[in-house]
NUGUMI-738086 format. One record per residue (C-alpha): residue number from 1; x, y, z; residue in three letters. Coordinates in nm, 3 decimals, padded with zeros to 5 digits, always signed. Layout:
! residues N
<node><num>NUM</num><x>X</x><y>Y</y><z>Z</z><residuo>ala</residuo></node>
...
***
This chain:
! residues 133
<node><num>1</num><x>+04.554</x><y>-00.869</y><z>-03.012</z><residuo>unk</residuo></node>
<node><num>2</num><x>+04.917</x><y>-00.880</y><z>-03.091</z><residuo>unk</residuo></node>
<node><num>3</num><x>+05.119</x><y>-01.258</y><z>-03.058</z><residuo>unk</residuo></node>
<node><num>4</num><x>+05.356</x><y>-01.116</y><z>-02.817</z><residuo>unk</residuo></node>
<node><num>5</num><x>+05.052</x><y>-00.979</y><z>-02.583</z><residuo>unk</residuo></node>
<node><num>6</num><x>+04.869</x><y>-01.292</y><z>-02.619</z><residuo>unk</residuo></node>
<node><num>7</num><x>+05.208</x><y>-01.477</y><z>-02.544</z><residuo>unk</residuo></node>
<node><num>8</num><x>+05.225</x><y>-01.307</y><z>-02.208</z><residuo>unk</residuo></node>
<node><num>9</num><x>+04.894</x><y>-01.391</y><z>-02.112</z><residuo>unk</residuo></node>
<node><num>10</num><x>+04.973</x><y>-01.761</y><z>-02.192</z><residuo>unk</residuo></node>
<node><num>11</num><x>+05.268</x><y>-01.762</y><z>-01.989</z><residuo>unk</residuo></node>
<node><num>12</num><x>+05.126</x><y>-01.557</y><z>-01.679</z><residuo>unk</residuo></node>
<node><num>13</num><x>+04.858</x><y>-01.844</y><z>-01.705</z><residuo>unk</residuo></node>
<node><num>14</num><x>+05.048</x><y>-02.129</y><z>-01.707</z><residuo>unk</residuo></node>
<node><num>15</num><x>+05.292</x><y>-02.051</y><z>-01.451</z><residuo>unk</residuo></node>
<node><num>16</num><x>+04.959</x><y>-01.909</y><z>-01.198</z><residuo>unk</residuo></node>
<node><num>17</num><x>+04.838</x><y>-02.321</y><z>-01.312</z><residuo>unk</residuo></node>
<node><num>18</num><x>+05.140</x><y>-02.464</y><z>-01.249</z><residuo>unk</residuo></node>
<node><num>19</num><x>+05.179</x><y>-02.280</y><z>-00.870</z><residuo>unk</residuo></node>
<node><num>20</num><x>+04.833</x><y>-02.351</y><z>-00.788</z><residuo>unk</residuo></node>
<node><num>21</num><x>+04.869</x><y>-02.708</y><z>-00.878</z><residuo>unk</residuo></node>
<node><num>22</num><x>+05.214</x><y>-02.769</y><z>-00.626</z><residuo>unk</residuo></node>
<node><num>23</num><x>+04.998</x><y>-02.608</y><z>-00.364</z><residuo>unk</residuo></node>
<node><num>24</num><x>+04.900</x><y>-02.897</y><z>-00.121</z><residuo>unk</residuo></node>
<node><num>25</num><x>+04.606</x><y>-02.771</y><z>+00.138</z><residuo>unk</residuo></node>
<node><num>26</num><x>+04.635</x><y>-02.881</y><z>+00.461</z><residuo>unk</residuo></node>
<node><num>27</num><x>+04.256</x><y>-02.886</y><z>+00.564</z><residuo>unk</residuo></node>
<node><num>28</num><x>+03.935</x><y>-02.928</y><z>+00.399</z><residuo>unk</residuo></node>
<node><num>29</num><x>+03.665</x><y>-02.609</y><z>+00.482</z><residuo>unk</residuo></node>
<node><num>30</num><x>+03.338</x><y>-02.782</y><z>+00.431</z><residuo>unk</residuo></node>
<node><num>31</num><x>+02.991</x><y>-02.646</y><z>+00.472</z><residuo>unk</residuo></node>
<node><num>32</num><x>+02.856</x><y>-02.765</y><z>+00.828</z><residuo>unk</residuo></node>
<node><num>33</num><x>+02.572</x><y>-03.031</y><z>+00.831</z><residuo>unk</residuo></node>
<node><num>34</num><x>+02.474</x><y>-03.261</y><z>+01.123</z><residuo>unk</residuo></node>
<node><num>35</num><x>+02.581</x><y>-03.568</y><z>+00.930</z><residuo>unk</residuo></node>
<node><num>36</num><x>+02.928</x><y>-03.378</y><z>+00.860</z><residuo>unk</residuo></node>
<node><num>37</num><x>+02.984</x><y>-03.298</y><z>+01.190</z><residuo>unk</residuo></node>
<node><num>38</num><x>+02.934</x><y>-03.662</y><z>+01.347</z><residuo>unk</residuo></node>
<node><num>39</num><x>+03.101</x><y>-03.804</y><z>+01.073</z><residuo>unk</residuo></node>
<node><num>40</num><x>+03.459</x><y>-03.555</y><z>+01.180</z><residuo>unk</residuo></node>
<node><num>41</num><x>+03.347</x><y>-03.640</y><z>+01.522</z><residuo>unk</residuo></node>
<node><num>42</num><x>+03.358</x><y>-04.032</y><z>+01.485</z><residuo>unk</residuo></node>
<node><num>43</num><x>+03.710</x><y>-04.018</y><z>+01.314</z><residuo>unk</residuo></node>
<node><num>44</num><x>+03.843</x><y>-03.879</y><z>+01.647</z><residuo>unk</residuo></node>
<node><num>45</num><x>+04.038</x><y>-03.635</y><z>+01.423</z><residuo>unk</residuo></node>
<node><num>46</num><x>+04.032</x><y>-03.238</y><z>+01.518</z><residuo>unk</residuo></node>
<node><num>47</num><x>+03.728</x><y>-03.060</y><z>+01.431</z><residuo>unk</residuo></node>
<node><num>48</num><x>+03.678</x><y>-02.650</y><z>+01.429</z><residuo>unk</residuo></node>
<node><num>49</num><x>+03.312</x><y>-02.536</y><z>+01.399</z><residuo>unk</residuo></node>
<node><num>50</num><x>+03.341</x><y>-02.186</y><z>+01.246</z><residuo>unk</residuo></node>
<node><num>51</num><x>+03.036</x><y>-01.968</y><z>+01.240</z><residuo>unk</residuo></node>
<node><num>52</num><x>+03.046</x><y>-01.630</y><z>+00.985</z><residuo>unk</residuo></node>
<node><num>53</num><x>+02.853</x><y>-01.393</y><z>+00.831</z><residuo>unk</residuo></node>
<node><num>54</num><x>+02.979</x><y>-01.297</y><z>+00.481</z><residuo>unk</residuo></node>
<node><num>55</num><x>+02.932</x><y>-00.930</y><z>+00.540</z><residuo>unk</residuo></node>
<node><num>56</num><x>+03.133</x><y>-00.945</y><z>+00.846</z><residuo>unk</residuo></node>
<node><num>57</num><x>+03.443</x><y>-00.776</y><z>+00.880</z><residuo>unk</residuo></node>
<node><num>58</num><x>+03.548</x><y>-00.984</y><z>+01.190</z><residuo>unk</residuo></node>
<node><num>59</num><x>+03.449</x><y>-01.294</y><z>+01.008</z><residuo>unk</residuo></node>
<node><num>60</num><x>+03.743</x><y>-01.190</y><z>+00.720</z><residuo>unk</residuo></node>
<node><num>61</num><x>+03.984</x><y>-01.152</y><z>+00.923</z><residuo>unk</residuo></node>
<node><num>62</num><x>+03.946</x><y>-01.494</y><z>+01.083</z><residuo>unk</residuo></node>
<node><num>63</num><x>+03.946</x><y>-01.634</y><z>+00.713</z><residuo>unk</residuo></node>
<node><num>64</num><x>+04.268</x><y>-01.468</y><z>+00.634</z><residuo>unk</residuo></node>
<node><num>65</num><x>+04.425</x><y>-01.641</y><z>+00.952</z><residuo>unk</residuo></node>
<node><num>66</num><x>+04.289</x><y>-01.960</y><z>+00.843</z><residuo>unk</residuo></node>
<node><num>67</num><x>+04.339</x><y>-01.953</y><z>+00.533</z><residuo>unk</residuo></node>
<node><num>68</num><x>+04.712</x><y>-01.902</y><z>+00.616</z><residuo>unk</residuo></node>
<node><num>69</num><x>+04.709</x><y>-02.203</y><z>+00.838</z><residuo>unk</residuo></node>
<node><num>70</num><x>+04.586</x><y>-02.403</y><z>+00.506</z><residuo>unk</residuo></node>
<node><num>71</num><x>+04.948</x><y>-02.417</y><z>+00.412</z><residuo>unk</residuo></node>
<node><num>72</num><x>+05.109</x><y>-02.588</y><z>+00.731</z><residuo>unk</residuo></node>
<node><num>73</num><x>+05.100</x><y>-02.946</y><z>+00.667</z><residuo>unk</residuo></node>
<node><num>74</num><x>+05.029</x><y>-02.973</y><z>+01.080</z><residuo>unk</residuo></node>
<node><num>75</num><x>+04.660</x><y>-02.906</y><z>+01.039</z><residuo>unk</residuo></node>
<node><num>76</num><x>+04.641</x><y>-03.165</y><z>+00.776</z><residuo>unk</residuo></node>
<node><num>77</num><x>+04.421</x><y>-03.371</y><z>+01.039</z><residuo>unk</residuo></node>
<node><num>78</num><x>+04.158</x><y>-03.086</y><z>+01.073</z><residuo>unk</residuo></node>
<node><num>79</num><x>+03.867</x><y>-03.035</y><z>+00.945</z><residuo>unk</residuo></node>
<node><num>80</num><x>+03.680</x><y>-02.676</y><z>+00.955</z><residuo>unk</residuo></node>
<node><num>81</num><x>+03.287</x><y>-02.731</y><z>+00.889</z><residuo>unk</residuo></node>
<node><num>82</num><x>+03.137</x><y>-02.343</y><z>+00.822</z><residuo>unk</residuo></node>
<node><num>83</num><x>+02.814</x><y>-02.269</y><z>+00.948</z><residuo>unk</residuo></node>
<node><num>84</num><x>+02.629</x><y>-01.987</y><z>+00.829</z><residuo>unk</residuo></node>
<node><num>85</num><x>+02.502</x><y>-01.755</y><z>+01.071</z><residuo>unk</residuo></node>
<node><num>86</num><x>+02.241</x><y>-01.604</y><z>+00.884</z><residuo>unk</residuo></node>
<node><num>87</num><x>+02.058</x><y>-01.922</y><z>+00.729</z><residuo>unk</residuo></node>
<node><num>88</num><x>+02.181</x><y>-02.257</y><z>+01.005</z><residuo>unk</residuo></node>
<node><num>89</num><x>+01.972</x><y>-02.086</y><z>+01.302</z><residuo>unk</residuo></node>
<node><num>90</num><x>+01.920</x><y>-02.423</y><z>+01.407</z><residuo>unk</residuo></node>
<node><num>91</num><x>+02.261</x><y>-02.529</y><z>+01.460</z><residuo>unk</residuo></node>
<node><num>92</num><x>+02.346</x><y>-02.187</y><z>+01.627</z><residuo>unk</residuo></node>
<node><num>93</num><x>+02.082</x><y>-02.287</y><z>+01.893</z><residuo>unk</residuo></node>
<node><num>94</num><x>+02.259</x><y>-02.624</y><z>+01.885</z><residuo>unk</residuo></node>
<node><num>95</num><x>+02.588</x><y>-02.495</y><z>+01.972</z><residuo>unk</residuo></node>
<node><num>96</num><x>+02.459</x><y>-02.172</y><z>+02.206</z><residuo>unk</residuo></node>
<node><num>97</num><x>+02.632</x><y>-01.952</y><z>+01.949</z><residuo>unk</residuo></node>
<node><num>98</num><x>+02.502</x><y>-01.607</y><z>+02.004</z><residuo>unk</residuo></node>
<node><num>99</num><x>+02.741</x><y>-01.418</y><z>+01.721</z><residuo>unk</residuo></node>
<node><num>100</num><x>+02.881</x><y>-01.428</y><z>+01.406</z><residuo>unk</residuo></node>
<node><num>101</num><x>+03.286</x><y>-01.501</y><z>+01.416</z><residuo>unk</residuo></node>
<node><num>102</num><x>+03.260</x><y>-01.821</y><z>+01.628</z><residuo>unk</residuo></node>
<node><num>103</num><x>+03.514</x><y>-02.113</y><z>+01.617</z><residuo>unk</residuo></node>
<node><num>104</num><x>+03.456</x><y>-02.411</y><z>+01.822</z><residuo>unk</residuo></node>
<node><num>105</num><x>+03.717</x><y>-02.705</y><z>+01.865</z><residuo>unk</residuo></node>
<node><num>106</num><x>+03.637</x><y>-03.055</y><z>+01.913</z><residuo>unk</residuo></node>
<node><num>107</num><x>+03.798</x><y>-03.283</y><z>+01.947</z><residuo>unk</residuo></node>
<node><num>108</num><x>+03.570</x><y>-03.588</y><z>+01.905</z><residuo>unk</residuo></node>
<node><num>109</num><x>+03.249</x><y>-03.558</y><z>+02.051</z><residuo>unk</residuo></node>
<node><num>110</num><x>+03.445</x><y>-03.295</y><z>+02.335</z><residuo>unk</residuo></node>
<node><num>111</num><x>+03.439</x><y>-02.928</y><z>+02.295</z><residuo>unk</residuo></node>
<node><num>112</num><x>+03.788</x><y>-02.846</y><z>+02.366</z><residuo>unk</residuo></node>
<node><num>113</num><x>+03.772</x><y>-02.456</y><z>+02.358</z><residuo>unk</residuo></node>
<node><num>114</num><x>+03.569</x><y>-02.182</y><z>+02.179</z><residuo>unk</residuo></node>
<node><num>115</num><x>+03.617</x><y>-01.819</y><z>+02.106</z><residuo>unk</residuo></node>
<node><num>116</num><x>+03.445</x><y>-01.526</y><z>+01.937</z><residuo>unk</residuo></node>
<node><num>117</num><x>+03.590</x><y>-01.219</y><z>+01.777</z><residuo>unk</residuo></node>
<node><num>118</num><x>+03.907</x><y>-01.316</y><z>+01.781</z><residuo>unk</residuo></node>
<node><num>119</num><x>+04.148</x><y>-01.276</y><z>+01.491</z><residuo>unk</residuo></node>
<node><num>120</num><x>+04.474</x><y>-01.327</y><z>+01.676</z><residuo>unk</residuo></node>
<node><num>121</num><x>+04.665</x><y>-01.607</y><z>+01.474</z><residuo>unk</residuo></node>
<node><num>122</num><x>+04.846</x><y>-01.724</y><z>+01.763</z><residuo>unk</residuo></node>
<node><num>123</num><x>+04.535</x><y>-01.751</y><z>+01.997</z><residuo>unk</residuo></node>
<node><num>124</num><x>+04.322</x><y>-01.904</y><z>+01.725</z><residuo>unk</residuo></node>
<node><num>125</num><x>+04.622</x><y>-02.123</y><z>+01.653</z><residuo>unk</residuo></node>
<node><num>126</num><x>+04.620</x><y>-02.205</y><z>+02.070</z><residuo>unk</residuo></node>
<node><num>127</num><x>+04.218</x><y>-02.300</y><z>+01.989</z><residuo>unk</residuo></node>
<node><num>128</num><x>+04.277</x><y>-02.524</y><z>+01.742</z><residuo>unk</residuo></node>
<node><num>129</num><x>+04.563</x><y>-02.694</y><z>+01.947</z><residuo>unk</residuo></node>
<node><num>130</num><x>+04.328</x><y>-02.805</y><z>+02.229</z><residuo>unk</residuo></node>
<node><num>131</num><x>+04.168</x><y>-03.004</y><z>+01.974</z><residuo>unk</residuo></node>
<node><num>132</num><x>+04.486</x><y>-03.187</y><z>+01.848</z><residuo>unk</residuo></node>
<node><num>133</num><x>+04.646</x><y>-03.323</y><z>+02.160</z><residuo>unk</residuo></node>
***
């Protein structure tokens, strides 16, 4: 490979490092477990429950939107637990979640608000609100 290619490459490296590094996430995604969960609960600090289905298309879109939100240091309280609807039946039945695309907000042990199918920013931003105040 010629120096000046593999020069390139070393600089289109670093500086995709150096970006990644100075990004600061606002919120943790974690994979939802009962322990989790009471754990967010207890700390009185916002929780959204979000149920998907990798081969959803529905389910993508919602990830874009959050994972847009990950970068306003307002959410930096929240904390989004994933459950998957294919393989955490049991916590589906737990929450009466009857499709994929699901978000929940709680704040503290009190559902604030839930929604499914929707991948409005501003209304899923309105969700997660009813957990912060």
């Amino acid at each position: 490979m010629p120096p000046i290619k593999l020069m390139r490459i070393a600089v289109v490296t670093l500086a995709s490092m150096a970006f990644s590094a100075g990004a600061v996430l606002a919120f943790d995604e974690k994979p939802f477990t009962q322990a989790t969960f009471e754990a967010a609960q207890s700390s009185g600090k916002p929780v959204l429950v979000d149920v998907f289905a990798p081969w959803c298309p529905v389910c993508k879109a919602q990830q874009a939107v959050l994972g847009g939100l990950k970068q306003d240091p307002k959410y930096a309280d929240l904390t989004v637990l994933k459950v998957d609807f294919d393989n955490q039946t049991d916590v589906l039945k737990s929450f009466n979640v009857r499709q994929q695309s699901t978000l929940i907000a709680f704040k503290g042990k009190t559902e604030t608000g839930r929604s499914a199918g929707d991948t409005n920013k501003a209304s899923i931003e309105a969700l997660i609100a009813t957990a912060m105040q």
